[in-house]
C-alpha positions in Angstrom: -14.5 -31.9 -34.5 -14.1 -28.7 -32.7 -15.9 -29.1 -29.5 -14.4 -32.7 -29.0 -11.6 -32.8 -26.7 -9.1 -35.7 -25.8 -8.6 -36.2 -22.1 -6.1 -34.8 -21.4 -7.0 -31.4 -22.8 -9.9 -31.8 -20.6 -8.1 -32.8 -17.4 -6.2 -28.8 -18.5 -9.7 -27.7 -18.6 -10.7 -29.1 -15.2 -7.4 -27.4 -13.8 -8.1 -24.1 -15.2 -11.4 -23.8 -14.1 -10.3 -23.8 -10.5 -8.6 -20.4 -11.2 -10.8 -18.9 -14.0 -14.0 -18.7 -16.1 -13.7 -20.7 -19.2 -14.8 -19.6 -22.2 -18.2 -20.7 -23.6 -16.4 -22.8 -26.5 -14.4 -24.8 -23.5 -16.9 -25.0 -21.2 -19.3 -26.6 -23.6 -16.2 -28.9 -25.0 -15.8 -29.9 -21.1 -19.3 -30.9 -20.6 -20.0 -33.0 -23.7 -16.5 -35.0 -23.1 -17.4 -35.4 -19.3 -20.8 -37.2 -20.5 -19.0 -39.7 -22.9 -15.8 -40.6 -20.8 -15.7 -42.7 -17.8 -12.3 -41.8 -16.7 -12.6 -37.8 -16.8 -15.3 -37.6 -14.4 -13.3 -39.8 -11.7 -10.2 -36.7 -12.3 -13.1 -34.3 -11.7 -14.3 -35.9 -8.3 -10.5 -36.1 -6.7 -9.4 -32.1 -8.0 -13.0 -31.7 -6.1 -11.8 -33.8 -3.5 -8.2 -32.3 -3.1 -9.6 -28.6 -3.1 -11.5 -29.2 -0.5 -9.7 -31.1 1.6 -7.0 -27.9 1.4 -9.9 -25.4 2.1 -10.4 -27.3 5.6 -6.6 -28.0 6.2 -6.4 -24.1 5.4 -8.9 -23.5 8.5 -7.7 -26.2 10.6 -6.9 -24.6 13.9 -5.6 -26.9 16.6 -7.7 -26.3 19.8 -5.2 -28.9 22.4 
């Protein structure tokens, strides 16, 4: 099927959409494989995690 992607497509996907807007086709391939895999959402949550960990390290300013 088109729209069906394997994970690690996917976990490309989630990557790329840090840096860019994915086209419609992707973006709707992303969200039906995010509802039917356990293991894709988890990737999702640290690359959420890591980014903004970085953001705060990127603003850390030490004050002592």
């Amino acid at each position: 099927m088109l729209l069906m992607r394997t994970c690690k497509e996917t976990t490309a996907l989630l990557i790329a959409r840090e840096d860019r807007l994915l086209p419609l086709s992707d973006r709707i391939a992303l969200r039906l494989h995010m509802a039917a895999c356990k293991v894709c959402p988890r990737f999702e949550r640290q690359v959420l995690t890591m980014r903004n960990a970085l953001r705060q390290w990127r603003h850390y300013t030490d004050t002592e």
